[in-house]
Each structure stands twice: as C-alpha cells, then as structure tokens.
C-alpha positions in Angstrom: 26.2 30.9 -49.7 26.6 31.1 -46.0 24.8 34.2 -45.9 21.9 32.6 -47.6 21.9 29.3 -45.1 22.3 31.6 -41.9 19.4 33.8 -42.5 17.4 30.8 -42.9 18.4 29.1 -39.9 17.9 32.0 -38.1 14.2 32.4 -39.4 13.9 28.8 -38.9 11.4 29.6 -35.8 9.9 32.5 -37.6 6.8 32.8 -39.9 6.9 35.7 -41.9 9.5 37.4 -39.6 6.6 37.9 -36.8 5.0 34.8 -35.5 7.1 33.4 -33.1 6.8 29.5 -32.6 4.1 28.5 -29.4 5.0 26.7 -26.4 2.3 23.9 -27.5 4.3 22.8 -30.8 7.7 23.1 -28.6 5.7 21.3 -26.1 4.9 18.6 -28.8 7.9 18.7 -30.0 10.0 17.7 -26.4 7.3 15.1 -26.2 5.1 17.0 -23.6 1.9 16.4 -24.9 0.1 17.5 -21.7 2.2 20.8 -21.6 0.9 21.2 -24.9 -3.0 20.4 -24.6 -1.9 23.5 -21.6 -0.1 25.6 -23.9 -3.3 25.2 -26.3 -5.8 25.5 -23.9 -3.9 29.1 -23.4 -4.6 29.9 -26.8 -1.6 28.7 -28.8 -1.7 28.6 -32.8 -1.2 25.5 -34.9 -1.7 26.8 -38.2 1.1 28.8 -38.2 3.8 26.6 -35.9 2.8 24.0 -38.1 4.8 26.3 -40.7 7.6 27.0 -39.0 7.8 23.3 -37.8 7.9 22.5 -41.6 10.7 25.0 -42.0 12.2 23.1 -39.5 11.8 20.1 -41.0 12.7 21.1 -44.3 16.3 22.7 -42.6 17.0 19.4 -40.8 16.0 16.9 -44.4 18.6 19.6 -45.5 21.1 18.7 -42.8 20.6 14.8 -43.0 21.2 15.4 -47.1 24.6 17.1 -46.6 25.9 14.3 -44.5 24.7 11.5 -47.1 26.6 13.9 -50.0 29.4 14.5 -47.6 29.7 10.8 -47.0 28.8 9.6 -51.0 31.9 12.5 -51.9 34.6 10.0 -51.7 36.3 13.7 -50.2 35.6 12.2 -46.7 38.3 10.0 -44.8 37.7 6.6 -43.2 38.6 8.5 -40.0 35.8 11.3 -40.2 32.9 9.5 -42.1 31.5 7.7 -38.4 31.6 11.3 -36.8 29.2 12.4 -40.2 27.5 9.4 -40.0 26.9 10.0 -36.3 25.7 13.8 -36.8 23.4 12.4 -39.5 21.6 10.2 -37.3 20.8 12.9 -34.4 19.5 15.1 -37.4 17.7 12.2 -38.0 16.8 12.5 -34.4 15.4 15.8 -35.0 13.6 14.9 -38.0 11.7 12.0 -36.3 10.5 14.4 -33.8 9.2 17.5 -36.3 7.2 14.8 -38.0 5.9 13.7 -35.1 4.7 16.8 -34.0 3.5 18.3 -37.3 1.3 15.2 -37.4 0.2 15.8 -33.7 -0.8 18.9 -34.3 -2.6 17.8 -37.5 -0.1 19.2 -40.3 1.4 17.2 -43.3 5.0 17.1 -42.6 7.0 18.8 -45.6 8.8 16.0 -47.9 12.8 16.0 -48.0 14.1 17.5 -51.2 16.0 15.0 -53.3 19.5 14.4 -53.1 21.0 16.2 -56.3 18.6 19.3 -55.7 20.3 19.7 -52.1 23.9 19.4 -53.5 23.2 21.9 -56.2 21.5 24.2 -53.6 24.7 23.7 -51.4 26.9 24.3 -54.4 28.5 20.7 -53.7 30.4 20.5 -57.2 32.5 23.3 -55.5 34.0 21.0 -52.7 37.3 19.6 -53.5 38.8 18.0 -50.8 37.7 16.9 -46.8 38.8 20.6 -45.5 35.6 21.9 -48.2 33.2 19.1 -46.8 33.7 20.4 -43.1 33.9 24.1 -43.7 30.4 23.6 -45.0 29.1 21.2 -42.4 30.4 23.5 -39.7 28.8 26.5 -41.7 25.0 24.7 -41.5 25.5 23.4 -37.5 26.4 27.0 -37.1 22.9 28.4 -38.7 21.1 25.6 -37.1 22.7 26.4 -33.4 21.8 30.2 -34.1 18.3 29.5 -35.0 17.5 27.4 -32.1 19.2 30.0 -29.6 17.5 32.4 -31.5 14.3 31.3 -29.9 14.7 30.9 -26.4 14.2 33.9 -25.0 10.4 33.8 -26.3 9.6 31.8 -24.0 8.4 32.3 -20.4 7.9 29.0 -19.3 11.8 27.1 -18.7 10.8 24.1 -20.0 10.1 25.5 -23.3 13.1 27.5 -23.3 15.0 24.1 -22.3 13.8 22.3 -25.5 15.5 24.7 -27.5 18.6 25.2 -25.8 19.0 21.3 -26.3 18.4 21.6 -29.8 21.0 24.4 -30.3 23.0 22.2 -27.7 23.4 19.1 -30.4 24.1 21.6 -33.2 26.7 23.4 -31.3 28.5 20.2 -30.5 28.6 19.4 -34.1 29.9 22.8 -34.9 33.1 22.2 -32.4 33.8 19.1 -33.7 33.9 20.1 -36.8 36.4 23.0 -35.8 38.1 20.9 -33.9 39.0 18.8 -37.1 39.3 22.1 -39.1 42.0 22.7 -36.6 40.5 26.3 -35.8 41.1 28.2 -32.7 38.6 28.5 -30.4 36.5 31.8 -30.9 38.6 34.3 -29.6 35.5 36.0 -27.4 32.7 35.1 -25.1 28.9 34.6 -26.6 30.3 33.8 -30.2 26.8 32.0 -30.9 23.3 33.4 -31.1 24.4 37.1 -31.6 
C-alpha cells in the first residue's frame, strides 16, 4: 500500500512522468498572481498544470479524508484527535488554495472522492488500534513531503522553489509529529526526505 501512495505523491507534480508543473500555476498557487500573468507571458502551460494541480487536489481531498476516518475510527485518543484535527485543517489549507488556482487558471477543480471509497482505497478495515491510524498518516505526510521536495529543483526562479519547500515544509512537520507519537527514532542519516 505504501508503495502505491508514495509513487503517487511523488508524481503528484508530474503529468505523464514528463511535464513538470510551470512557475505560473505555482505562482497562482502562492497567491502571486502577477508572477504568474509573468510566468505566462513567458510561455507557461495551463492545460497541463491544470492536471497536475488536480492531482494535487485529488492527493490533498485524499489527505483531509484520512483524518475525518482517522478521527470517526473511535481508534484515535482524546489526546491525539486535536493534533488530526489540526493537520486536517492545513490540508484543508492546501485544498482551498488548489481550487483556487485551478479556477484561476480556468480548470474545474477535481471533486473529493467519498468517504467509504477513500477508506477502502486506504485499506482502513485493516487498522486496529491508534499505533495503525498513525503508521498510516505518517506514511501519506511522508509521500506528500517527497512529492513537493520532488519539485523544487525545477525551478529557476526562488520564489517558486520557496512555494514548494513550504508545502513539503507542513507535510514534513506532520510527518515528525506523527513519529514522535510513534515513539520512532529519529532517521538515523542526513537527507532522509526527497531521495
């Protein structure tokens, strides 16, 4: 399953495996609309970063889903359910702002699959207890930090590059929380994310 949710996140600024995402839908997607009429104006594409924005999208619905299962599970303790709650709402975060920008750039944002369809994709009748909730949650912050590390080095301009590394920033966060509560150690070697 991992396997299956990494490779995604790691295509998640991919179309096709070739077309990387352009600086105008990161531009849009910071909330730099005037980077991004420049970005354009330099002969950005929308068609296709309006694709990889919905995978995006699509990825973080998936994210906000796995917290609402997490926290419906009745697995989850009184103690860890506002720290889910919490990492829900900056996915939400992230949501707000790939709709945003699909629409900018004149897409139809991708609709969030339902509940049950994400907990069977997930394999959620599997979990058993707290320790199975937050091995998977740390599994998807993991992807998600990967595929927005993934990205940065496509672009020239910092800005761009800064966009991303804030994105991978929140997911990384999530993903030491999340060992931290596992009680893991701390990876035993440098540049453990993005490799």
């Amino acid at each position: 399953m991992s396997s299956t949710i990494d490779t995604g996140r790691r295509s998640l600024l991919r179309v096709s495996g070739t077309a990387l995402l352009s600086a105008s839908a990161v531009a849009l997607l910071a909330g730099c609309e005037r980077m991004a009429a420049q970005a354009q104006a330099q002969g950005g594409s929308s068609a296709g970063d309006v694709q990889t924005l919905n995978v995006a999208l699509g990825l973080e619905h998936e994210a906000i889903s796995a917290y609402s299962i997490a926290a419906g599970s009745g697995l989850v303790s009184k103690a860890v359910l506002p720290v889910a709650v919490q990492f829900q709402g900056h996915h939400k975060e992230h949501r707000d702002a790939l709709i945003a920008t699909i629409r900018k750039m004149g897409g139809t944002p991708v609709a969030a699959k339902p509940d049950a369809e994400v907990a069977k994709a997930l394999n959620a009748a599997s979990l058993k207890n707290q320790t199975d909730v937050l091995r998977l949650a740390q599994r998807l912050e993991r992807g998600a930090a990967n595929a927005y590390i993934g990205v940065i080095p496509s672009f020239g301009d910092r800005a761009l590059a800064q966009v991303s590394a804030r994105l991978a920033a929140d997911e990384t966060m999530h993903w030491v929380v999340l060992s931290q509560a596992l009680s893991d150690s701390l990876p035993a070697k440098a540049l453990s994310f993005g490799a």
